[in-house]
Backbone as XML, in Angstrom:
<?xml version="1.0"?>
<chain id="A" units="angstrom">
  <residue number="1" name="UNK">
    <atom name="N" x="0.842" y="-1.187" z="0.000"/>
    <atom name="CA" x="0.000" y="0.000" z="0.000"/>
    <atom name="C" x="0.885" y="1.249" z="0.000"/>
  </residue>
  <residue number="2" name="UNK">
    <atom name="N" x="0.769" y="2.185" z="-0.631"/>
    <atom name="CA" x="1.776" y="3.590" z="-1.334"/>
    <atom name="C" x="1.223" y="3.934" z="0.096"/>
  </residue>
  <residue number="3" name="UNK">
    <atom name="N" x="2.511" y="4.842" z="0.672"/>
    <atom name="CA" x="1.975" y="5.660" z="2.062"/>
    <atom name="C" x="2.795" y="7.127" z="1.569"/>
  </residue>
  <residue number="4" name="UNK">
    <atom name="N" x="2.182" y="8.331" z="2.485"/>
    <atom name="CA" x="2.522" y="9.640" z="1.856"/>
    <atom name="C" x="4.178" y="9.861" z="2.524"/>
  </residue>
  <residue number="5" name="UNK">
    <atom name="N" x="5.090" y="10.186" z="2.041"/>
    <atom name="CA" x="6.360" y="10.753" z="2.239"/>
    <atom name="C" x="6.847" y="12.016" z="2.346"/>
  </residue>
  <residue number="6" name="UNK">
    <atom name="N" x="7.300" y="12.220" z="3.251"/>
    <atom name="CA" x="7.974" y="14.019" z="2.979"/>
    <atom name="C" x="8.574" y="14.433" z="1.883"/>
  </residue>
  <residue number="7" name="UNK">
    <atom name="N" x="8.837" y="15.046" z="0.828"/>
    <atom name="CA" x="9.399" y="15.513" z="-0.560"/>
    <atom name="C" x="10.268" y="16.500" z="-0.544"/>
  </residue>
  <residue number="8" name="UNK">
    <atom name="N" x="9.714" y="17.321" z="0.518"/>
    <atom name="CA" x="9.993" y="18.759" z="0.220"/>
    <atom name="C" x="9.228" y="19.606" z="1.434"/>
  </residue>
  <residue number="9" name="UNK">
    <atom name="N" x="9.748" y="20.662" z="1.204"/>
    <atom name="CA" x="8.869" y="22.250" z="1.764"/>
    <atom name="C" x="8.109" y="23.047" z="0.996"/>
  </residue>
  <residue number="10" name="UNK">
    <atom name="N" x="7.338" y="23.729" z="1.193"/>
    <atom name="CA" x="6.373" y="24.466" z="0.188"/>
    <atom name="C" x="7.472" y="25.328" z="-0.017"/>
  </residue>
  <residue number="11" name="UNK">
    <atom name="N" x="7.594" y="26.231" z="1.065"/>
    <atom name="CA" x="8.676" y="26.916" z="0.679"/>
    <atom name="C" x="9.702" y="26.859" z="-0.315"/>
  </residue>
  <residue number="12" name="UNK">
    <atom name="N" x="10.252" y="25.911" z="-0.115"/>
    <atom name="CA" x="10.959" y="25.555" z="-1.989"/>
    <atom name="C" x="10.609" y="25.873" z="-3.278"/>
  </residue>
  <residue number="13" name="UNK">
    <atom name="N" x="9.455" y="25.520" z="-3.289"/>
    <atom name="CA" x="8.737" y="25.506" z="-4.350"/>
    <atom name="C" x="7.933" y="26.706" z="-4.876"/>
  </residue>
  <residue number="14" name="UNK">
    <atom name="N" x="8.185" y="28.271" z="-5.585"/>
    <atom name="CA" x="7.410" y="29.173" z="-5.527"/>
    <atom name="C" x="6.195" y="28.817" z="-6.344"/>
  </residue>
  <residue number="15" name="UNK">
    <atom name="N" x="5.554" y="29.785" z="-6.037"/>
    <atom name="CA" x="4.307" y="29.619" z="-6.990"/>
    <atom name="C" x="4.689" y="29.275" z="-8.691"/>
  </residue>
  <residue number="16" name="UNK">
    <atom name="N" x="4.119" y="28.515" z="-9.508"/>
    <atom name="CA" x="4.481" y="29.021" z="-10.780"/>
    <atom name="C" x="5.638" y="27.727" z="-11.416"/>
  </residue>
  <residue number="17" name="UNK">
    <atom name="N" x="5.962" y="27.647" z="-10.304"/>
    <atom name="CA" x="7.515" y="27.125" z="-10.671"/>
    <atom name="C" x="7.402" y="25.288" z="-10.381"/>
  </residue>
  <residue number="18" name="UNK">
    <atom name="N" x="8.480" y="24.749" z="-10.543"/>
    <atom name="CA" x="8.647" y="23.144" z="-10.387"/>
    <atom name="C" x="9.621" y="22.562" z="-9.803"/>
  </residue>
  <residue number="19" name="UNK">
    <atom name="N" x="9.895" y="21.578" z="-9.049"/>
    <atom name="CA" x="10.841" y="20.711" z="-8.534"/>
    <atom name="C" x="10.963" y="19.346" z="-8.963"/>
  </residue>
  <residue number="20" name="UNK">
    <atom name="N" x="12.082" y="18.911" z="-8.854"/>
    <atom name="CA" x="12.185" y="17.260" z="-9.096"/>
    <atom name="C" x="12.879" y="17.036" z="-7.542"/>
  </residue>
  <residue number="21" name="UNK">
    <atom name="N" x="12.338" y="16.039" z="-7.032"/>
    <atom name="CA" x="12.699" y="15.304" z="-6.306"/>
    <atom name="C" x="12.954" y="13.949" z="-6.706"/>
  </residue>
  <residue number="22" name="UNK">
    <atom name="N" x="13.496" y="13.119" z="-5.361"/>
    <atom name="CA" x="14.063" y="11.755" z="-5.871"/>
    <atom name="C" x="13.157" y="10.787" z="-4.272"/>
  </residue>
  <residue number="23" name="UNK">
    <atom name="N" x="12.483" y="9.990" z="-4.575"/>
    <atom name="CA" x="11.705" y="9.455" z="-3.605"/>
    <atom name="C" x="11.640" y="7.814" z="-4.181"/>
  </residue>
  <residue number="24" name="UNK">
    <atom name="N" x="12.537" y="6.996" z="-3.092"/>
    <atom name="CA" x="12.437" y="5.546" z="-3.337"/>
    <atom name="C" x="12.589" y="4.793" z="-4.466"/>
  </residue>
  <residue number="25" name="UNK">
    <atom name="N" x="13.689" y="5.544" z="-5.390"/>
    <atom name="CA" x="14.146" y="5.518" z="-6.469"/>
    <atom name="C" x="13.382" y="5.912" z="-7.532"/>
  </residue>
  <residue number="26" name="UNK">
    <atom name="N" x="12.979" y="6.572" z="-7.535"/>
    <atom name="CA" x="11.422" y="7.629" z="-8.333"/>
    <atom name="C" x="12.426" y="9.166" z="-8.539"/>
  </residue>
  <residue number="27" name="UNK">
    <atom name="N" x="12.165" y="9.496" z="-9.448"/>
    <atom name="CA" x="12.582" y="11.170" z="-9.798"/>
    <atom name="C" x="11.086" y="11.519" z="-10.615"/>
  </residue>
  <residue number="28" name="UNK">
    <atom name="N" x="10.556" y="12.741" z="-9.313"/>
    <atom name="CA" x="8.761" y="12.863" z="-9.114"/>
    <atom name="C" x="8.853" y="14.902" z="-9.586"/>
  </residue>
  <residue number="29" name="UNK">
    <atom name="N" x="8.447" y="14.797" z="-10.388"/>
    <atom name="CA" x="8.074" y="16.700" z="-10.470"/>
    <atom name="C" x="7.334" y="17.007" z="-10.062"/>
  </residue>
  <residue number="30" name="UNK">
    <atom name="N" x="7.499" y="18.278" z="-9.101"/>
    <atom name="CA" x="6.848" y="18.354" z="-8.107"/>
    <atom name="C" x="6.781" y="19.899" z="-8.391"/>
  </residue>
  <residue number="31" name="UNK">
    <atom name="N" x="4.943" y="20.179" z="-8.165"/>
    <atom name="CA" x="5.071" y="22.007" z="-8.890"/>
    <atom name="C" x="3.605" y="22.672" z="-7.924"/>
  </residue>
  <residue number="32" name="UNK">
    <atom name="N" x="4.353" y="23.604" z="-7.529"/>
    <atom name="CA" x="2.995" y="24.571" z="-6.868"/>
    <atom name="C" x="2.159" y="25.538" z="-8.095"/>
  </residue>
  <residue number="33" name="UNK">
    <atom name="N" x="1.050" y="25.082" z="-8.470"/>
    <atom name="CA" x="-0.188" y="25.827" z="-8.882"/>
    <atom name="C" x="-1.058" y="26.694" z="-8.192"/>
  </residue>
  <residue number="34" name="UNK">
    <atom name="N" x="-0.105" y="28.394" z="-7.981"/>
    <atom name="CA" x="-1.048" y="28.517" z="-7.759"/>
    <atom name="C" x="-1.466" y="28.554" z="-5.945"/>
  </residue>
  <residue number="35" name="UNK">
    <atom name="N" x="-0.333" y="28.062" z="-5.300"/>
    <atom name="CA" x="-0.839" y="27.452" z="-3.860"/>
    <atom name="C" x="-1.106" y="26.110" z="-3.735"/>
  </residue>
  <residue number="36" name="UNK">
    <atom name="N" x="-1.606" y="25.400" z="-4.574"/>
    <atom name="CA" x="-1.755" y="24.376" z="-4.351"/>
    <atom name="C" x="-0.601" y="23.053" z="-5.211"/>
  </residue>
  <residue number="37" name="UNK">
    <atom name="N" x="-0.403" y="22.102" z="-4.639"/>
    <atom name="CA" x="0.726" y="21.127" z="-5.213"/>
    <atom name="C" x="0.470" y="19.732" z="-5.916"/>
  </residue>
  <residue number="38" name="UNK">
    <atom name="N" x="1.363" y="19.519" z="-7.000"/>
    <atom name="CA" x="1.106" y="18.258" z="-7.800"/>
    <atom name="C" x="2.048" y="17.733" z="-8.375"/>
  </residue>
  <residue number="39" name="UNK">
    <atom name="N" x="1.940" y="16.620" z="-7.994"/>
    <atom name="CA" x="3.223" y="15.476" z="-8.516"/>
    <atom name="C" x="3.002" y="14.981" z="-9.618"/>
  </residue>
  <residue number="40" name="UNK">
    <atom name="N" x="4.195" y="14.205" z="-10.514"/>
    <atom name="CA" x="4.194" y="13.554" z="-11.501"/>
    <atom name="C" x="5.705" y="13.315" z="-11.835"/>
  </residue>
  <residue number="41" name="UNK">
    <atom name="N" x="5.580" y="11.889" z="-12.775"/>
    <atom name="CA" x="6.905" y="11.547" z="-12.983"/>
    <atom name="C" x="7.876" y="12.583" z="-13.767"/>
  </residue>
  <residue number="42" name="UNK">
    <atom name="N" x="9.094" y="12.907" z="-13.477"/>
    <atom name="CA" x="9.869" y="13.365" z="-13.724"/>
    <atom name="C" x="10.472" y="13.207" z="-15.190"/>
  </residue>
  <residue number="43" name="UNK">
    <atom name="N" x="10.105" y="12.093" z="-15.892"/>
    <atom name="CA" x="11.013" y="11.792" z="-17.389"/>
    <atom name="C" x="9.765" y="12.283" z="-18.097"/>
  </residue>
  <residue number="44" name="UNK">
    <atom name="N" x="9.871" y="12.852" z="-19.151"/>
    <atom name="CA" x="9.001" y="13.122" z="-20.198"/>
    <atom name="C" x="8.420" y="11.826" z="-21.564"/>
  </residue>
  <residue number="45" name="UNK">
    <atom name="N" x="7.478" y="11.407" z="-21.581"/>
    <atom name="CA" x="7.429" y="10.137" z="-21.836"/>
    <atom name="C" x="8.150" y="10.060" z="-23.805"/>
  </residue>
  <residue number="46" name="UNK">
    <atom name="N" x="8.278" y="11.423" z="-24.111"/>
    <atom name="CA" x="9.269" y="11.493" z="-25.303"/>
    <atom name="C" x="10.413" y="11.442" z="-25.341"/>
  </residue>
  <residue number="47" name="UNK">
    <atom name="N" x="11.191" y="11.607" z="-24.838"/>
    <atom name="CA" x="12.972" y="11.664" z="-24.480"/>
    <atom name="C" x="13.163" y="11.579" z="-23.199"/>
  </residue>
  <residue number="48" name="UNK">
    <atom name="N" x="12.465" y="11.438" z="-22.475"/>
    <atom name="CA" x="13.030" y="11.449" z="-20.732"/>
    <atom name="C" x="13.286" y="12.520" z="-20.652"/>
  </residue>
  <residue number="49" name="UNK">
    <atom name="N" x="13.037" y="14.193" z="-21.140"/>
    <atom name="CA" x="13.055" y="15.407" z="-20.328"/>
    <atom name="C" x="12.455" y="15.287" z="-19.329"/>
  </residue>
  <residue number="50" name="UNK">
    <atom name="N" x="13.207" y="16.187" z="-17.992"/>
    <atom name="CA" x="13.403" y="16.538" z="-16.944"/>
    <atom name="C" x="11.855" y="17.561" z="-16.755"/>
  </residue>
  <residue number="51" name="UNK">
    <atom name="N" x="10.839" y="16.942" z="-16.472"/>
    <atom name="CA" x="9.568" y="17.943" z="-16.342"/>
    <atom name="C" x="9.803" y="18.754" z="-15.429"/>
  </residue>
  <residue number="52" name="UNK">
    <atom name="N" x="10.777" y="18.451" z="-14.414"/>
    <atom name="CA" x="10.530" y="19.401" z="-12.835"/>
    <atom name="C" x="11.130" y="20.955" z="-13.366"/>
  </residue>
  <residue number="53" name="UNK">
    <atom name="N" x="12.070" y="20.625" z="-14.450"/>
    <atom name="CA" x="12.779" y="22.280" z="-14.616"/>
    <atom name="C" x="11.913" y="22.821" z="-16.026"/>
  </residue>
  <residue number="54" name="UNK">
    <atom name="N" x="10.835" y="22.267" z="-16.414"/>
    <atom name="CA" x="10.080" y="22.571" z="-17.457"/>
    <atom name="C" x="8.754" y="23.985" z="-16.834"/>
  </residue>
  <residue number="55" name="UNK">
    <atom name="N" x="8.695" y="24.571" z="-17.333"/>
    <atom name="CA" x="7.404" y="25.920" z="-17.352"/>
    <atom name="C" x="6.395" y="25.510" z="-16.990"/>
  </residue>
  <residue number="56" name="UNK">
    <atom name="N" x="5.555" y="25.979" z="-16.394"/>
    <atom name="CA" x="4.505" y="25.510" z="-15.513"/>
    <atom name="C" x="3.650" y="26.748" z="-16.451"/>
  </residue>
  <residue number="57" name="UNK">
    <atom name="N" x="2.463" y="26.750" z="-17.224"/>
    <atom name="CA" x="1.438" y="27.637" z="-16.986"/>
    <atom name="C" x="0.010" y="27.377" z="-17.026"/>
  </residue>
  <residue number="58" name="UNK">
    <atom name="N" x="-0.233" y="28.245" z="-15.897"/>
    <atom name="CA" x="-2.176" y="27.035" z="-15.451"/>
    <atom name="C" x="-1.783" y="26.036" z="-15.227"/>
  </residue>
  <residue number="59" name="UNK">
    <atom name="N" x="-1.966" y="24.957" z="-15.534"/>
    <atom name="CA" x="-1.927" y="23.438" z="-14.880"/>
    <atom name="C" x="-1.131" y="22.720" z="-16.051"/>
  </residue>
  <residue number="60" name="UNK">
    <atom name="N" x="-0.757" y="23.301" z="-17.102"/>
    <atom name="CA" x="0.023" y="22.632" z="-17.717"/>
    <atom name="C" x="1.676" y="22.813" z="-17.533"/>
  </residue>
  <residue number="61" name="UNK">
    <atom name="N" x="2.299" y="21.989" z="-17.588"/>
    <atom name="CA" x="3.840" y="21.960" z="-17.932"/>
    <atom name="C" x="4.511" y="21.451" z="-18.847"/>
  </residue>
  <residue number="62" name="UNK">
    <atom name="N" x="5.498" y="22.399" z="-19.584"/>
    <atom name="CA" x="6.132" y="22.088" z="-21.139"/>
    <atom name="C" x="7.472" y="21.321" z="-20.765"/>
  </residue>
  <residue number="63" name="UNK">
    <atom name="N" x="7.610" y="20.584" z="-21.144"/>
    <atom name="CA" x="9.061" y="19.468" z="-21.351"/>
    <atom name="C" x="10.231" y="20.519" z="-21.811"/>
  </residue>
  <residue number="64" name="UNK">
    <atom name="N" x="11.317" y="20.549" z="-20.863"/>
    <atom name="CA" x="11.895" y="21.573" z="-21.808"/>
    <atom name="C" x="13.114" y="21.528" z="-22.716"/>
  </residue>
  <residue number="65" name="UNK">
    <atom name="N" x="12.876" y="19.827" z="-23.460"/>
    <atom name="CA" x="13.550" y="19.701" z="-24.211"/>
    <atom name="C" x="13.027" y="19.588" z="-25.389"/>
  </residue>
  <residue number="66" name="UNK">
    <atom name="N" x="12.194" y="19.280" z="-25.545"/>
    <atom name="CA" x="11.381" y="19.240" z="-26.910"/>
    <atom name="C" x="9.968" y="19.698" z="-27.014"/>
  </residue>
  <residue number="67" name="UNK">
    <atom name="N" x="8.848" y="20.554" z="-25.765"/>
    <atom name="CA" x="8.068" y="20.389" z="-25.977"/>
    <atom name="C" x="6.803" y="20.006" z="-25.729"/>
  </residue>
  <residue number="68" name="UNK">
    <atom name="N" x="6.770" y="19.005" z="-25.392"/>
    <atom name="CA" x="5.864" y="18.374" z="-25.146"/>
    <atom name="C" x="5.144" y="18.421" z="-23.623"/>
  </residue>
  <residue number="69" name="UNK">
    <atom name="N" x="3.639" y="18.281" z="-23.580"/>
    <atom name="CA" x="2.618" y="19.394" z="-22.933"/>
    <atom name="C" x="2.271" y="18.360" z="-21.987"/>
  </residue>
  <residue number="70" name="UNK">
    <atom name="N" x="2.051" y="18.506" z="-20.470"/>
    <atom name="CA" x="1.347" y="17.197" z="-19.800"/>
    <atom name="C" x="0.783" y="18.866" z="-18.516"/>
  </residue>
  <residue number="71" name="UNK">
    <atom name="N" x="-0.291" y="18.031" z="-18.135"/>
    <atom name="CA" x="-1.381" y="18.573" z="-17.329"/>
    <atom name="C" x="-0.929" y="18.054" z="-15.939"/>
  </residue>
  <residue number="72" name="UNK">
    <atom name="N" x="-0.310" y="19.190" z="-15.173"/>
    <atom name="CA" x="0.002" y="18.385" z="-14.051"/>
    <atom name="C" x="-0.764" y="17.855" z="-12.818"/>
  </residue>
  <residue number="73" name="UNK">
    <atom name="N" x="-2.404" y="18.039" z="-13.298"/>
    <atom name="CA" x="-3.243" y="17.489" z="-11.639"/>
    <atom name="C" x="-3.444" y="15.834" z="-12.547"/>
  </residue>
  <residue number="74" name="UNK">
    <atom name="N" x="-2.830" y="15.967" z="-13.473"/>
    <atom name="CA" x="-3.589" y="14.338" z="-14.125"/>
    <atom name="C" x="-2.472" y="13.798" z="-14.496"/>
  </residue>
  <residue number="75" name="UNK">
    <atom name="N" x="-1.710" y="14.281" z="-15.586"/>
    <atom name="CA" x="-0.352" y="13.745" z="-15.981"/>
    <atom name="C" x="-0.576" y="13.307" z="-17.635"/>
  </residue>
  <residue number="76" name="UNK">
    <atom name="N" x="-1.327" y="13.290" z="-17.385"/>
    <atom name="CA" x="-2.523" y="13.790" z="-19.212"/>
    <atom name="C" x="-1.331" y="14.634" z="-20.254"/>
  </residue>
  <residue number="77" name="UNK">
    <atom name="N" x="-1.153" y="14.029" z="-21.388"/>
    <atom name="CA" x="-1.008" y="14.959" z="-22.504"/>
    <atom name="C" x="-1.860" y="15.705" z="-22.873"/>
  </residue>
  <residue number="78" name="UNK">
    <atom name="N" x="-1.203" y="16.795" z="-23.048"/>
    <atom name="CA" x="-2.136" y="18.171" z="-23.950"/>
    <atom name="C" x="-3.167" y="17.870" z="-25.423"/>
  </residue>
  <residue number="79" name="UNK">
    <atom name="N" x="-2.081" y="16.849" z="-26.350"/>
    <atom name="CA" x="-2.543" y="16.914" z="-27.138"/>
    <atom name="C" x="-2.625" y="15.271" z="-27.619"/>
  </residue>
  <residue number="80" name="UNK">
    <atom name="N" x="-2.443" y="14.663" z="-27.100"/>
    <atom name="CA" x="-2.715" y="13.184" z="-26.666"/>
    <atom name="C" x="-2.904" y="12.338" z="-25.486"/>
  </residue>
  <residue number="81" name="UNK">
    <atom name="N" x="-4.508" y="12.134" z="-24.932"/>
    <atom name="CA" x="-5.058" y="11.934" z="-23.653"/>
    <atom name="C" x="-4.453" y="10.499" z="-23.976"/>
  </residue>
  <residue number="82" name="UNK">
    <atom name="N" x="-3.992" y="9.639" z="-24.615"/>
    <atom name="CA" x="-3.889" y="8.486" z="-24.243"/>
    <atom name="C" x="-2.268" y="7.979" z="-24.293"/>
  </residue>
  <residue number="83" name="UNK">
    <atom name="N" x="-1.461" y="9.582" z="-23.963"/>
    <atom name="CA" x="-0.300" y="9.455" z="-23.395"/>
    <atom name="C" x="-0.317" y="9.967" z="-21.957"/>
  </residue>
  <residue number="84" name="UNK">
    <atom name="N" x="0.322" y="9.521" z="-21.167"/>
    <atom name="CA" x="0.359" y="9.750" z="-19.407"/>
    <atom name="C" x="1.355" y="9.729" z="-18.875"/>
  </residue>
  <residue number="85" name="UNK">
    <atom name="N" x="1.526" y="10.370" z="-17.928"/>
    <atom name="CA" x="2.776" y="10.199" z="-16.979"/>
    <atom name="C" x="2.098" y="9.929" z="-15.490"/>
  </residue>
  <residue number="86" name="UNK">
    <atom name="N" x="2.500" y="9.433" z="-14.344"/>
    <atom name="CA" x="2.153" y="9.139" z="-13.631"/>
    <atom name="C" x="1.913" y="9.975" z="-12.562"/>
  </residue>
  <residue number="87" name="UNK">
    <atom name="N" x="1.086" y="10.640" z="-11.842"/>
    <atom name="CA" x="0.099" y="11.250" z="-11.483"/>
    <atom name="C" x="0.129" y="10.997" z="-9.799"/>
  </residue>
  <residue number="88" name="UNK">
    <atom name="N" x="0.883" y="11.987" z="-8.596"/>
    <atom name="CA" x="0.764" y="11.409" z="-7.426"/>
    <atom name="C" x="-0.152" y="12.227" z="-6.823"/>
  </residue>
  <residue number="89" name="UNK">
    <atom name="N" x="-0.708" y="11.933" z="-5.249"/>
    <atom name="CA" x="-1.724" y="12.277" z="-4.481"/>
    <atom name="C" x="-0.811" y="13.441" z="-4.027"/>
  </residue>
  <residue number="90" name="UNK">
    <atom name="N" x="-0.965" y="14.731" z="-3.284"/>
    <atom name="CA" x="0.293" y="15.624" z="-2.858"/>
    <atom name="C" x="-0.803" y="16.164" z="-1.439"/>
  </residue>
  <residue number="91" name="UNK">
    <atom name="N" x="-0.387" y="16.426" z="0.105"/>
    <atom name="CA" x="-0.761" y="16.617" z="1.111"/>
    <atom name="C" x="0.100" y="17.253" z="1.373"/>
  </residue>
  <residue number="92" name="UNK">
    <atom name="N" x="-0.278" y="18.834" z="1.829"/>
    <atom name="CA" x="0.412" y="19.891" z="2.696"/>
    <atom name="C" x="0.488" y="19.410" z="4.392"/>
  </residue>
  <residue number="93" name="UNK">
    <atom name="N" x="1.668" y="18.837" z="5.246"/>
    <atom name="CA" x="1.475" y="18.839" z="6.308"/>
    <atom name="C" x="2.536" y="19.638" z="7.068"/>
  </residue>
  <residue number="94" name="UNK">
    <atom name="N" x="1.793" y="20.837" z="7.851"/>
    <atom name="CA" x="2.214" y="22.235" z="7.823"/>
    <atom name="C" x="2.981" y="22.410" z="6.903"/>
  </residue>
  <residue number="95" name="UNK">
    <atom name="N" x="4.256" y="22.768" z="7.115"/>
    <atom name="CA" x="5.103" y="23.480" z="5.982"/>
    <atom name="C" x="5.390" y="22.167" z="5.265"/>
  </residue>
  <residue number="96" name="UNK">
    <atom name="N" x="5.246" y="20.982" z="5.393"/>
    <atom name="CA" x="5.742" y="19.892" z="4.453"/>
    <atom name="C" x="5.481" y="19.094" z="3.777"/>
  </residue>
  <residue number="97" name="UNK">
    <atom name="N" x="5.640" y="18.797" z="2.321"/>
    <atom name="CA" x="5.045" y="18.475" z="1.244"/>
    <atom name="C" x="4.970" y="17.315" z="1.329"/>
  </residue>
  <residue number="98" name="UNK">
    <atom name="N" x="3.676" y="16.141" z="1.622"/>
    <atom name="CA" x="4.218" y="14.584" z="0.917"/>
    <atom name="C" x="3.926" y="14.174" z="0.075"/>
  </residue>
  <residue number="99" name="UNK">
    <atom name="N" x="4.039" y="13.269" z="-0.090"/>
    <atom name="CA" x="3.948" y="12.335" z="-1.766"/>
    <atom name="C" x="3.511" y="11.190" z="-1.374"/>
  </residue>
  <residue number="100" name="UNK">
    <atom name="N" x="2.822" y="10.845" z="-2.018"/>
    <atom name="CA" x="2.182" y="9.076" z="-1.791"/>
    <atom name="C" x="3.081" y="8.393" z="-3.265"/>
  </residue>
  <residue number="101" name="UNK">
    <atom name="N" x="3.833" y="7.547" z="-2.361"/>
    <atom name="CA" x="4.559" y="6.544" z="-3.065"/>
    <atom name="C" x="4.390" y="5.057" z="-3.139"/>
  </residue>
</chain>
């Protein structure tokens, strides 16, 4: 059963912006919308770009090696729903971010 993990601090993470973390051999992008937080796998399912250092705008985030668009409360492609990246649960406990792994 996946249980939630510490990741991070909100604080880390400004609004707008993204993180990669590394959790139980997982590299998880991790991005505040806004105030609120959402995980997803870290490789881009086209080349393995690095989503955590990719642009965040509204709920989407651009790959920033080639491109390519994923929705970070789902992990959903932009322009192909039946590509995915994997999609975690994210819980603020006080200042600290977890992750269900």
């Amino acid at each position: 059963m996946a249980e939630f993990r510490k990741a991070a601090r909100a604080a880390e993470i400004p609004i707008g912006a993204g993180k990669t973390v590394e959790m139980e051999g997982k590299r998880i992008a991790l991005f505040n919308m806004e105030g609120k937080f959402y995980a997803v796998d870290d490789a881009c399912l086209h080349k393995g770009g690095p989503l955590g250092e990719g642009s965040l705008e509204g709920s989407v985030v651009t790959c920033p090696w080639h491109g390519w668009q994923y929705d970070v409360k789902t992990g959903v492609n932009t322009r192909n729903s039946k590509i995915q990246v994997k999609a975690y649960a994210v819980k603020l406990d006080g200042e600290d971010l977890l992750i269900q792994v």
